[in-house]
MIGU-282716 format. One record per residue (C-alpha): x negated, y, z negated; residue number from 1. Coordinates in steps of 0.05 Angstrom, whole numbers, m for minus. Each point is the difference from the previous one (the first is absolute). Last residue first. Example, Ala and Ser with C-alpha at 12.3 -4.5 7.8 and 13.67 -1.06 7.14 Angstrom:
BEGIN
<atom u="m273" v="m21" w="m143" k="2"/>
<atom u="27" v="m69" w="m13" k="1"/>
***
This chain:
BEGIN
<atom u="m709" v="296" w="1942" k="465"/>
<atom u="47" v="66" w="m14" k="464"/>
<atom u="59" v="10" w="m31" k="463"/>
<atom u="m19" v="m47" w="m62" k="462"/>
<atom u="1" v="53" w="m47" k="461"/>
<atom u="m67" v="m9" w="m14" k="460"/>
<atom u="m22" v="3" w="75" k="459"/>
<atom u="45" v="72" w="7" k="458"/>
<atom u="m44" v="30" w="m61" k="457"/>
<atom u="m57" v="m19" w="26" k="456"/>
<atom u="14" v="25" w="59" k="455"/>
<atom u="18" v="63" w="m22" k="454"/>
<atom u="m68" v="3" w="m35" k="453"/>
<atom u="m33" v="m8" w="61" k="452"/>
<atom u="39" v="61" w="25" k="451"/>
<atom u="m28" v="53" w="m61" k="450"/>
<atom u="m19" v="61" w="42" k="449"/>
<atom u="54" v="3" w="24" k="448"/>
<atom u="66" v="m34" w="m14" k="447"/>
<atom u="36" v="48" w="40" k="446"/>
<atom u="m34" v="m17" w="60" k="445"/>
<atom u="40" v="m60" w="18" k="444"/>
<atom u="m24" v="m68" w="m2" k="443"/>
<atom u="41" v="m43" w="45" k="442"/>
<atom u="m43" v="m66" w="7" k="441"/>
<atom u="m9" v="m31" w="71" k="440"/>
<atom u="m86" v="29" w="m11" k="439"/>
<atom u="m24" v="13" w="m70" k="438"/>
<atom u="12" v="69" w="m34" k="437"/>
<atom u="m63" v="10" w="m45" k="436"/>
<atom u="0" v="53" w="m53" k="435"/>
<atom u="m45" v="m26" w="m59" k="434"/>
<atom u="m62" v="m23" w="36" k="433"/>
<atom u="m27" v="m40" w="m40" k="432"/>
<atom u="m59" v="m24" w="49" k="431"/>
<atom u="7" v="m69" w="8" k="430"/>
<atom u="71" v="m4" w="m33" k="429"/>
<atom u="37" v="53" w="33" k="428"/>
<atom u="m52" v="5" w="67" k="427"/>
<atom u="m2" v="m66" w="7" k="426"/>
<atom u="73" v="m17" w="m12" k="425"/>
<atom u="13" v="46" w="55" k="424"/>
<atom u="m59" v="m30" w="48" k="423"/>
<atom u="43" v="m61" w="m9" k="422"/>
<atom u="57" v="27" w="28" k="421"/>
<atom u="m35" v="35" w="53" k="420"/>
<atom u="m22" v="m65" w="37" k="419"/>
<atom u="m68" v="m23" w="7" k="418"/>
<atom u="m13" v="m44" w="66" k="417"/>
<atom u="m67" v="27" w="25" k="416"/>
<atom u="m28" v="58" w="m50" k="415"/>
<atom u="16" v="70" w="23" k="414"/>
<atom u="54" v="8" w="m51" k="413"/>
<atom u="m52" v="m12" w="m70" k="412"/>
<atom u="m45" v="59" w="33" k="411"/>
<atom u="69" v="40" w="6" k="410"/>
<atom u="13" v="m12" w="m75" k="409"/>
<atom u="m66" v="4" w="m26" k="408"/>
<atom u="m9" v="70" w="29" k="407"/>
<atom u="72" v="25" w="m20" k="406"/>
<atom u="m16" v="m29" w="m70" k="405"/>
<atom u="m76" v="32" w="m14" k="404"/>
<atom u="m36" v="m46" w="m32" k="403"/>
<atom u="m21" v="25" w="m65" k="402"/>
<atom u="27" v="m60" w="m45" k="401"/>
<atom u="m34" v="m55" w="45" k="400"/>
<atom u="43" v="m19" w="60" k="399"/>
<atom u="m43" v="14" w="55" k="398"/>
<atom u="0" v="m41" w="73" k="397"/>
<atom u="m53" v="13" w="48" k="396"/>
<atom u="m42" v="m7" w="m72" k="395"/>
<atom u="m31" v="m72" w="43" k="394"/>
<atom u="27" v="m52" w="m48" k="393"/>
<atom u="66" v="30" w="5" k="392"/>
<atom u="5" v="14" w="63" k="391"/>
<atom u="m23" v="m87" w="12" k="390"/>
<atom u="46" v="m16" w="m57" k="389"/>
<atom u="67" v="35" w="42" k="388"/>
<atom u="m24" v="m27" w="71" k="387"/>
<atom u="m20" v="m73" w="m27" k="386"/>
<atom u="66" v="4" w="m40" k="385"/>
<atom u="42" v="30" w="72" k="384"/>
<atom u="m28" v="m54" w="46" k="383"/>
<atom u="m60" v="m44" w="m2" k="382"/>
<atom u="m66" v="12" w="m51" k="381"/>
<atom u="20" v="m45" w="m54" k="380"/>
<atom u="m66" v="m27" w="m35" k="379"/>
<atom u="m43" v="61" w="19" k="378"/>
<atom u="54" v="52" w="m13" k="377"/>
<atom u="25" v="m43" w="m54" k="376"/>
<atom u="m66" v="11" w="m38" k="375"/>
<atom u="m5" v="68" w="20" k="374"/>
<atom u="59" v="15" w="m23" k="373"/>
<atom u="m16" v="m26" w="m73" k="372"/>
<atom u="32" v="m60" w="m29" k="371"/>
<atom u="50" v="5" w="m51" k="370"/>
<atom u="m43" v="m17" w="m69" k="369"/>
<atom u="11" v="m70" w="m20" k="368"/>
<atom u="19" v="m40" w="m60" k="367"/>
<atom u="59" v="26" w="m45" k="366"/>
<atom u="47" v="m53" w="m11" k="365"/>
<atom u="m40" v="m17" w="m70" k="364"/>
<atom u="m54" v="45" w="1" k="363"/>
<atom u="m57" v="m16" w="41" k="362"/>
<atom u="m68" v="16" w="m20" k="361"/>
<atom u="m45" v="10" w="58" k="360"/>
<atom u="52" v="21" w="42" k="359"/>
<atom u="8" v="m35" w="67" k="358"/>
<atom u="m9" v="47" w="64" k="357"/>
<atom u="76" v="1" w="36" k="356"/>
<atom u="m14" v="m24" w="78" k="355"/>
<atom u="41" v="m71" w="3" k="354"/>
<atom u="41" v="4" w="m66" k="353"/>
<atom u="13" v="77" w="3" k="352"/>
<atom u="18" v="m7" w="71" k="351"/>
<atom u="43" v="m50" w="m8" k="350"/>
<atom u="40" v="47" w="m57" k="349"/>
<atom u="m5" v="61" w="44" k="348"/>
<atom u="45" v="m44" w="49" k="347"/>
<atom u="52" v="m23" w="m49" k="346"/>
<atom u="9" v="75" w="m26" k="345"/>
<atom u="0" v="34" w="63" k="344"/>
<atom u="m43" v="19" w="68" k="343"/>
<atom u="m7" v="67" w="7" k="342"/>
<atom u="20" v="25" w="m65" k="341"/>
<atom u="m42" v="m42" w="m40" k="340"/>
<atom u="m61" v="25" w="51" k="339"/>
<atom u="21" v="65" w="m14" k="338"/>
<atom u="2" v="m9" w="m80" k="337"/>
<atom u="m69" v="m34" w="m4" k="336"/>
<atom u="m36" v="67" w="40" k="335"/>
<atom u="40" v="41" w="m60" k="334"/>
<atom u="m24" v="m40" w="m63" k="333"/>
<atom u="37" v="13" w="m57" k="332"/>
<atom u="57" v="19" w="43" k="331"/>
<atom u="64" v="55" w="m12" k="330"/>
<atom u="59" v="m7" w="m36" k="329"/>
<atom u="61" v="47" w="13" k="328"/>
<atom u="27" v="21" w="m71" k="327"/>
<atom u="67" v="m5" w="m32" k="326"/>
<atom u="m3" v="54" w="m52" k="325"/>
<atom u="76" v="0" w="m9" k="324"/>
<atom u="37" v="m60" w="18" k="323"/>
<atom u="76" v="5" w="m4" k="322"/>
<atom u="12" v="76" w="6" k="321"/>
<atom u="m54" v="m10" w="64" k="320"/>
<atom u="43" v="m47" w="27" k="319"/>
<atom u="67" v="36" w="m17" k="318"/>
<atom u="m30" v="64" w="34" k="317"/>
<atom u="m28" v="m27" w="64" k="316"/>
<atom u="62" v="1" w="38" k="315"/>
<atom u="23" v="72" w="m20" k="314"/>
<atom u="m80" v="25" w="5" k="313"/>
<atom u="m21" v="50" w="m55" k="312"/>
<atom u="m32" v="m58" w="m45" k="311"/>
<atom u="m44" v="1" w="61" k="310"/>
<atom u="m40" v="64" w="m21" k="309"/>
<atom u="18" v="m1" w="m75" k="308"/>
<atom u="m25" v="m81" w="2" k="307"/>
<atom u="m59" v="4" w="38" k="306"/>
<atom u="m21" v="67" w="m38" k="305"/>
<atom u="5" v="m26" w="m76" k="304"/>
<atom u="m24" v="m64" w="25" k="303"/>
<atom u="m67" v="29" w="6" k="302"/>
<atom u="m49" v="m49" w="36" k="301"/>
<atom u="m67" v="m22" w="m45" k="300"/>
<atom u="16" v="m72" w="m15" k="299"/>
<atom u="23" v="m27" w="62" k="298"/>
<atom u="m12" v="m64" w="m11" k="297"/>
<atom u="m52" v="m18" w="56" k="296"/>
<atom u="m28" v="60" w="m2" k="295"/>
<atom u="m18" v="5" w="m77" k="294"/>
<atom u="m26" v="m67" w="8" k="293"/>
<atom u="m48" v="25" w="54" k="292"/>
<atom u="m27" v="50" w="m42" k="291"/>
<atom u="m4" v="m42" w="m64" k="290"/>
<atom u="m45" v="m35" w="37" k="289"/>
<atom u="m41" v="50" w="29" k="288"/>
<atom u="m8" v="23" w="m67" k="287"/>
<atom u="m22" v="m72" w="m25" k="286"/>
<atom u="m47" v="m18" w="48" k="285"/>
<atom u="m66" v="25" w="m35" k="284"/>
<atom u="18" v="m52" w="m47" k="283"/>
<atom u="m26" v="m57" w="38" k="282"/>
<atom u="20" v="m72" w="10" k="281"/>
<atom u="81" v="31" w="m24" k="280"/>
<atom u="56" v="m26" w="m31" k="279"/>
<atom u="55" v="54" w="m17" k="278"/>
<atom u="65" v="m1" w="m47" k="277"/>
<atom u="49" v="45" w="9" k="276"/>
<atom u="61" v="26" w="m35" k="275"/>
<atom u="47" v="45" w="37" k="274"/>
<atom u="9" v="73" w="m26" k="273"/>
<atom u="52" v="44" w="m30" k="272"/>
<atom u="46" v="53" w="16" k="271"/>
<atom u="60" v="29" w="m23" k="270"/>
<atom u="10" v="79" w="m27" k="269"/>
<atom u="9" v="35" w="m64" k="268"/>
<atom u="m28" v="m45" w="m49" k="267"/>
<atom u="m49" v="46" w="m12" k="266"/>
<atom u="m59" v="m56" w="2" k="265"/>
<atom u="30" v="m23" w="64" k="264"/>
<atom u="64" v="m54" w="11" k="263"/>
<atom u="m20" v="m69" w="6" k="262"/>
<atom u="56" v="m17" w="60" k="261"/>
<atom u="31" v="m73" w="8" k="260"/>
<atom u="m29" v="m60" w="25" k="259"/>
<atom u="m73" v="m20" w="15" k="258"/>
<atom u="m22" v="m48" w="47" k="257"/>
<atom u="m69" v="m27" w="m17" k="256"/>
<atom u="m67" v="13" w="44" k="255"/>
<atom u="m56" v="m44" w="8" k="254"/>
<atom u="m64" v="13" w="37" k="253"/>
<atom u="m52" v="m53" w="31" k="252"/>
<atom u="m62" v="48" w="28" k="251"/>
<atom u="m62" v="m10" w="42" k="250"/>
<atom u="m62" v="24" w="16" k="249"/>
<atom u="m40" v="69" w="13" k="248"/>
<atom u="52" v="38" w="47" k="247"/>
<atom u="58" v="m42" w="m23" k="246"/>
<atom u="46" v="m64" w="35" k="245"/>
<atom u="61" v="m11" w="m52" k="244"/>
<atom u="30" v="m59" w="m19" k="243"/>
<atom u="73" v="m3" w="m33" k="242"/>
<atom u="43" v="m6" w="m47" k="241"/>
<atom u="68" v="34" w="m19" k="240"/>
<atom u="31" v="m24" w="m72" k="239"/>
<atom u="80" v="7" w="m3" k="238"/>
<atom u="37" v="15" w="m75" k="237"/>
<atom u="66" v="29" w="28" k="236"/>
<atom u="12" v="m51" w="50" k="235"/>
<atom u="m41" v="m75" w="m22" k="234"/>
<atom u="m70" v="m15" w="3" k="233"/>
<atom u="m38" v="m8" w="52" k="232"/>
<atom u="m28" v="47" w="63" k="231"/>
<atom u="m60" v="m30" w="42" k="230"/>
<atom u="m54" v="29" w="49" k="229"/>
<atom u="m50" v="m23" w="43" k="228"/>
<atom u="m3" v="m66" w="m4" k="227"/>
<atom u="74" v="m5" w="27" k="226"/>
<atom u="23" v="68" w="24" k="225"/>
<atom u="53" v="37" w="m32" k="224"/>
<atom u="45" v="37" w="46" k="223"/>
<atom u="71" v="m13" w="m47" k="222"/>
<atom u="m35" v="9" w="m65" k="221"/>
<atom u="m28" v="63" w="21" k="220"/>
<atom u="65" v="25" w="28" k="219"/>
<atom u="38" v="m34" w="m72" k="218"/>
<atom u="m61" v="29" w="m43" k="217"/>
<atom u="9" v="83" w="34" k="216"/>
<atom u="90" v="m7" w="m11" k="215"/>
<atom u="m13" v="m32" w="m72" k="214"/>
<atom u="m48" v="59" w="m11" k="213"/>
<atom u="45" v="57" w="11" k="212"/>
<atom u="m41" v="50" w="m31" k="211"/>
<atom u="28" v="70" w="m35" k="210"/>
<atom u="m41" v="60" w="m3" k="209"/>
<atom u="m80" v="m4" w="m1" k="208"/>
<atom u="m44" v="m44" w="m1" k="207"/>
<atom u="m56" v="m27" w="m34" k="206"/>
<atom u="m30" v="m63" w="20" k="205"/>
<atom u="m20" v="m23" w="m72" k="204"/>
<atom u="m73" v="m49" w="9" k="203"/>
<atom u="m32" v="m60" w="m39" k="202"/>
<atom u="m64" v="m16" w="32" k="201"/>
<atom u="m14" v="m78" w="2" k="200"/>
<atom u="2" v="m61" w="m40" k="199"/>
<atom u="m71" v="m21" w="27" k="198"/>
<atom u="m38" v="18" w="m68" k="197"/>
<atom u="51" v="m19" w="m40" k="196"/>
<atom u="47" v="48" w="m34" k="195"/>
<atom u="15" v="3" w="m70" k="194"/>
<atom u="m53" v="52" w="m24" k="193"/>
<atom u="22" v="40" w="77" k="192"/>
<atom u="71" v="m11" w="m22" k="191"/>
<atom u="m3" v="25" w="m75" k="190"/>
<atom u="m43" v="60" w="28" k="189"/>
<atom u="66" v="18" w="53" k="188"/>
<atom u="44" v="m15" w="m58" k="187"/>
<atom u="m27" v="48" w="m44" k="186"/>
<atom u="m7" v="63" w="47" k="185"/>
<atom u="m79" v="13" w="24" k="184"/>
<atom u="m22" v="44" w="m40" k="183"/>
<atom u="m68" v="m37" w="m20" k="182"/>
<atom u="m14" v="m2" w="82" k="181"/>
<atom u="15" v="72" w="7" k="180"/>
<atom u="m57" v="10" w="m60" k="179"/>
<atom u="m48" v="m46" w="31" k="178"/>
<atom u="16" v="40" w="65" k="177"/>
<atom u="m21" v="59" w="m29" k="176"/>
<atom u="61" v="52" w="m18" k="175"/>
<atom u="22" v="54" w="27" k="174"/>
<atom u="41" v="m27" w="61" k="173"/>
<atom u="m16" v="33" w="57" k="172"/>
<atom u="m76" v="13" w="m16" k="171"/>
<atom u="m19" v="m52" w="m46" k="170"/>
<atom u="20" v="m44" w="50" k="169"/>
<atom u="m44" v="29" w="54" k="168"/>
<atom u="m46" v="13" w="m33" k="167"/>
<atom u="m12" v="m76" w="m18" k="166"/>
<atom u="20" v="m29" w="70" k="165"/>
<atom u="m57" v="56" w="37" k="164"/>
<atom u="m39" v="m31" w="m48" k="163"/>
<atom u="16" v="m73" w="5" k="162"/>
<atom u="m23" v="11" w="75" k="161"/>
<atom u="31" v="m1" w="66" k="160"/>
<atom u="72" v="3" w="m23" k="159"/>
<atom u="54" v="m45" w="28" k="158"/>
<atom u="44" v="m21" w="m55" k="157"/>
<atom u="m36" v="m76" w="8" k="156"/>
<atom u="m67" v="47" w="m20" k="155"/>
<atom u="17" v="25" w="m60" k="154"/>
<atom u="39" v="m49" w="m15" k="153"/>
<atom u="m71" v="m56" w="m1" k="152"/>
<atom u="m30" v="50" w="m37" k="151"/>
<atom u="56" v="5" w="m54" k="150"/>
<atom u="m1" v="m73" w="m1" k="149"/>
<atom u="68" v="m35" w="14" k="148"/>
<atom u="44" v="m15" w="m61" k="147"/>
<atom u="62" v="22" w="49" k="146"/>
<atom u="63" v="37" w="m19" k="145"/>
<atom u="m26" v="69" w="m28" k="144"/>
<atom u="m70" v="5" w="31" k="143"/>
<atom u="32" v="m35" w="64" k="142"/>
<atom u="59" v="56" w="m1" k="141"/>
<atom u="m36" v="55" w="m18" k="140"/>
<atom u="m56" v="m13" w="63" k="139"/>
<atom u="44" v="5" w="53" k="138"/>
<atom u="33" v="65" w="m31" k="137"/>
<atom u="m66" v="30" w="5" k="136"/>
<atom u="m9" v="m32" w="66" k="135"/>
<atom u="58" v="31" w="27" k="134"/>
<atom u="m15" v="64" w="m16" k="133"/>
<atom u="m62" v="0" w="27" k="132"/>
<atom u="23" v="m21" w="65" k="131"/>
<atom u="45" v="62" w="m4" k="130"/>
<atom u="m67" v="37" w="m17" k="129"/>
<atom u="m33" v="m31" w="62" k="128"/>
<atom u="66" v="19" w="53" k="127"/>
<atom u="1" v="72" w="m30" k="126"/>
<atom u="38" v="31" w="m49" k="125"/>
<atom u="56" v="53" w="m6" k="124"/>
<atom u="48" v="m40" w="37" k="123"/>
<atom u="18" v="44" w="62" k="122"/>
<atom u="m59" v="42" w="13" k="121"/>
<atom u="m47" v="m55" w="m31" k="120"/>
<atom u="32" v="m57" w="39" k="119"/>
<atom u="m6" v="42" w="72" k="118"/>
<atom u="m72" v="27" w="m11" k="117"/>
<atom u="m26" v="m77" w="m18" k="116"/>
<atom u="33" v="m14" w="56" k="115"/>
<atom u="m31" v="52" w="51" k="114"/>
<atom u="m70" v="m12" w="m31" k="113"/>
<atom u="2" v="m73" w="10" k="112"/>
<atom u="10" v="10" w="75" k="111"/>
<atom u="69" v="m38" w="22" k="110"/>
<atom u="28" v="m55" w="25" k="109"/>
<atom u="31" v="m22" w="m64" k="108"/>
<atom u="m41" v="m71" w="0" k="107"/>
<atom u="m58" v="42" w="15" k="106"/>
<atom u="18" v="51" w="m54" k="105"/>
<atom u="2" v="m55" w="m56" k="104"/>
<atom u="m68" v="m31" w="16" k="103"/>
<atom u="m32" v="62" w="m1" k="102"/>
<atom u="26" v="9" w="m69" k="101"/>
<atom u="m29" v="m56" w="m18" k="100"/>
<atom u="10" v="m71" w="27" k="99"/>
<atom u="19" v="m52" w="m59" k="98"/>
<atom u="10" v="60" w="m61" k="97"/>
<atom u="37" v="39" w="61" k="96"/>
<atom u="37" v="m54" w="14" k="95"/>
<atom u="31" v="m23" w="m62" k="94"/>
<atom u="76" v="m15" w="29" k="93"/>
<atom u="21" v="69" w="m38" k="92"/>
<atom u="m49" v="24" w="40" k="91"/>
<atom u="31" v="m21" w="61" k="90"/>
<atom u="75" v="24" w="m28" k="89"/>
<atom u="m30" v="70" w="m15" k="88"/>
<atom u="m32" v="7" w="72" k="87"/>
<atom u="64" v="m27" w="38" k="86"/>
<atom u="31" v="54" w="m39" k="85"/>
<atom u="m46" v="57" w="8" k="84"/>
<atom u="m4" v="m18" w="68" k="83"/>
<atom u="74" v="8" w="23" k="82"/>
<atom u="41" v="m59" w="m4" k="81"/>
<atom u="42" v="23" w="m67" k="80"/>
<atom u="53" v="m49" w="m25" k="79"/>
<atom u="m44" v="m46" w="m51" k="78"/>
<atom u="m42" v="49" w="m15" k="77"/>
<atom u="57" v="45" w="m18" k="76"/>
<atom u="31" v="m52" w="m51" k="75"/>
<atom u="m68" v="25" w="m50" k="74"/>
<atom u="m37" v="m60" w="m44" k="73"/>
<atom u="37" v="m28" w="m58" k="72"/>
<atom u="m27" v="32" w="m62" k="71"/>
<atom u="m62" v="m39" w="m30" k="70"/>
<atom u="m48" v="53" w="m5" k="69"/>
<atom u="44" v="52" w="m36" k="68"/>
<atom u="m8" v="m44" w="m56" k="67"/>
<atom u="56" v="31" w="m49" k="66"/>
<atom u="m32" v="1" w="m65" k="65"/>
<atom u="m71" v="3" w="13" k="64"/>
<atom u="5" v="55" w="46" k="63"/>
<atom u="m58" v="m2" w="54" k="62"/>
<atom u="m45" v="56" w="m7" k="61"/>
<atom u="3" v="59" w="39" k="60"/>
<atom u="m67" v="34" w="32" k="59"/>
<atom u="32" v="36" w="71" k="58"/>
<atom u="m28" v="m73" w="33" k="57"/>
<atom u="41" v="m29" w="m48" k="56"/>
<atom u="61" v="32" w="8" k="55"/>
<atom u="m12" v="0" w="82" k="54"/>
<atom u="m24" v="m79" w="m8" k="53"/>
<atom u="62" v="m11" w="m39" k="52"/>
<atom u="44" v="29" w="58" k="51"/>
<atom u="51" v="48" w="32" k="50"/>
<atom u="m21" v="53" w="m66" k="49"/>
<atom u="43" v="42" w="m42" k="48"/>
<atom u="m27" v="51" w="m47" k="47"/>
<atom u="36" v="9" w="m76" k="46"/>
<atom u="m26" v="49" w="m51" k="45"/>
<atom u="48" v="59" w="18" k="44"/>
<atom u="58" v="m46" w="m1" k="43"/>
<atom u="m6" v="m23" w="m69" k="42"/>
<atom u="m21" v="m67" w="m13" k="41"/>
<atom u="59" v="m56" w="m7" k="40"/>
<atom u="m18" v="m49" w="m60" k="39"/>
<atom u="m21" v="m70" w="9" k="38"/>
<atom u="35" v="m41" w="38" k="37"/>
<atom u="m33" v="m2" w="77" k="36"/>
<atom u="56" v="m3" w="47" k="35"/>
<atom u="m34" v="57" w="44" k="34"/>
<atom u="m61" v="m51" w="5" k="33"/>
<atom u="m49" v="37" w="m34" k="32"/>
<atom u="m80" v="43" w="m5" k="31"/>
<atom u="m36" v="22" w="m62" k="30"/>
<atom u="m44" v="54" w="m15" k="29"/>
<atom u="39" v="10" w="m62" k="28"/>
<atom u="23" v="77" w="9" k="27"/>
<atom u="m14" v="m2" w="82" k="26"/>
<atom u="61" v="m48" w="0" k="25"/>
<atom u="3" v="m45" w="64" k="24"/>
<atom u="59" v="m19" w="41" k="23"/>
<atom u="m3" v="m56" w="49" k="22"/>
<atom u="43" v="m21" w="62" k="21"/>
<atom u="48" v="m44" w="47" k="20"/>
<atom u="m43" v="m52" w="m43" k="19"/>
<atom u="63" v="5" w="m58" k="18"/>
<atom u="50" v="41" w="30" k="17"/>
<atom u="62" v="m44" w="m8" k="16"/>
<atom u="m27" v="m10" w="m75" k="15"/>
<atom u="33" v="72" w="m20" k="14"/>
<atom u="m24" v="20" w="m69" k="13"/>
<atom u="53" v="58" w="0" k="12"/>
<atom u="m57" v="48" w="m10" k="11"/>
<atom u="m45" v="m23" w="47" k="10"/>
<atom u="56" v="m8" w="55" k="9"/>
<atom u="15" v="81" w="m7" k="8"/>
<atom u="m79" v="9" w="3" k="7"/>
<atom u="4" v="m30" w="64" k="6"/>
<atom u="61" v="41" w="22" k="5"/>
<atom u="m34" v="63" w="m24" k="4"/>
<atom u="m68" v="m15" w="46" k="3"/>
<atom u="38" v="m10" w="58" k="2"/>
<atom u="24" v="m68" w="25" k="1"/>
***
């Protein structure tokens, strides 16, 4: 989009292009989402940025109105497998508060210099103020849903001191954080003075366009794992739970269907957002978490483009007529998801009562975490699981969100006894790979770049198994 176009979706309010990109208004020192409410600025006052780190970093302030902070995150990082995607998705998983920036450009493969280089020249900002970003937004949500410390969120956000945290704040969003915390919208203080101390982080997983979430609860439903993971409650008014393995503990999250489109503040365009609810050990966990959520359901893909693109196609017309915004879920936990693929649902179930560590706390079905691959490496070393665990365990094997796809994929081949059908499902659900064409399927290359959404789309028409 040039710089007219943008301005063109600023002025009609369009939500399509919320996280796509930011405007800012060098009248009111302010920075949107290009659905923000208030009042269009003039056209001579607007400048367009590719992220909230570049608004920030240029010395915008969050707008208090809109909360450009909580847009879904951009459908190209889902698509793109050049660096500056696989970098965006690994520090959207928290890495570069976990490892540093060095941390990031060894799992890229490059010299920190060259990324850091590549995301500014593209994006405006640099892999630290990205992180930055992210914390910021980290931090809102406990001060604003959470009756956490403001020390203790300083640091659970990822920030190495409570100063850093306090300019921080004051610096993206105007205000202190006692202030942010006071402003906090009336039911999300009426639910932290309600809540218990273990009732969890409530969450909104924005996103945009329409969601079909019966389609995402009936797959999830359908694979769940005893122990691991659970779905109740009747169609239309689903709960998803399950346990989740984190860099500094553990997790329990539950997510409830939601039906029908919440159109935006203009009232122009659907969207909406799943509710969430997240139990973590330790805080620090909760952007990673969100992360991984955001995979598994899709959250941040642009059904706008899916369904154009294969709403185009004579046999996939009526399907995509009949479920707009069907999404192609991806995997909380990608080194779980192979393994589930390998060997099935009644399989991964064993393996989750004989190898899955115990939770502390149990709740109700939920009781293990699915055992690491090194675990089943050592407990299961024979044939294709001891083969698949043993990569993983190893890094021979990546699937972490800046693997590289083709690299995974031929890595994931050269293992004793896997078949390229189940590579496929790695690589869609693993790795979210949005265009995979999987082996005795005919996939033709009309539905680029968007084939795993075909699929979907065949699978929920009952076409396909």
């Amino acid at each position: 989009m040039d710089e007219d176009t943008r301005y063109e979706a600023v002025r009609s309010r369009d939500a399509r292009f919320d996280g796509e990109f930011f405007f800012a208004v060098e009248t009111t020192g302010i920075y949107c989402r290009p659905s923000c409410p208030a009042v269009t600025p003039k056209r001579r006052n607007v400048r367009f940025f590719a992220t909230a780190a570049a608004a920030q970093g240029s010395g915008f302030r969050a707008c208090r109105r809109c909360r450009p902070d909580a847009v879904p995150g951009s459908a190209d990082w889902n698509v793109r497998a050049d660096v500056v995607g696989r970098a965006m998705r690994l520090i959207g998983d928290g890495v570069v508060d976990r490892e540093g920036v060095a941390g990031l450009a060894d799992r890229l493969g490059y010299s920190a210099r060259q990324v850091q280089r590549q995301l500014t020249a593209e994006l405006g900002a640099g892999p630290v103020a990205l992180a930055r970003a992210q914390r910021a937004h980290t931090a809102r949500v406990l001060m604003q849903t959470t009756e956490l410390p403001i020390t203790e969120i300083a640091f659970a956000s990822g920030f190495a001191s409570v100063r850093q945290f306090n300019d921080t704040v004051r610096e993206i969003y105007a205000a202190t954080p006692s202030d942010l915390r006071a402003a906090a919208p009336k039911g999300g203080r009426a639910g932290r003075r309600a809540a218990a101390p273990t009732a969890g982080i409530p969450l909104r997983l924005a996103h945009r366009g329409p969601y079909q979430s019966a389609a995402a609860f009936d797959l999830l439903a359908d694979e769940a794992v005893a122990g691991v993971e659970e779905v109740s409650g009747v169609r239309g008014r689903r709960t998803y739970r399950r346990t989740l393995r984190l860099p500094h503990g553990t997790g329990i999250v539950a997510v409830d269907e939601r039906t029908g489109a919440v159109r935006s503040a203009s009232g122009s365009h659907p969207g909406g957002w799943l509710d969430a609810r997240l139990h973590l050990t330790d805080p620090r966990d909760l952007t990673t978490a969100v992360g991984r959520l955001r995979r598994l359901f899709d959250l941040d893909a642009d059904p706008y483009a899916v369904d154009e693109r294969l709403g185009a196609d004579e046999r996939l017309a009526p399907l995509v007529a009949a479920r707009p915004g069907l999404r192609s879920p991806g995997a909380a936990d990608p080194e779980e998801l192979a393994v589930r693929a390998l060997v099935g649902r009644n399989e991964a179930e064993r393996l989750v009562r004989r190898y899955g560590k115990a939770l502390d706390a149990p709740c109700d079905s939920l009781t293990h975490l699915f055992p690491e691959p090194a675990v089943l490496a050592e407990a299961e070393p024979r044939g294709t699981l001891g083969a698949l665990t043993a990569a993983l365990a190893d890094g021979a094997v990546r699937l972490d969100p800046g693997a590289d796809r083709d690299e995974a994929e031929a890595a994931l081949l050269a293992l004793p006894g896997m078949d390229a059908g189940t590579v496929a499902v790695i690589r869609t659900r693993a790795l979210g790979d949005p265009d995979v064409a999987p082996p005795g399927i005919d996939v033709p290359d009309s539905w680029r770049p968007w084939r795993s959404y075909a699929l979907q789309h065949l699978r929920a028409a009952g076409e396909l198994d």
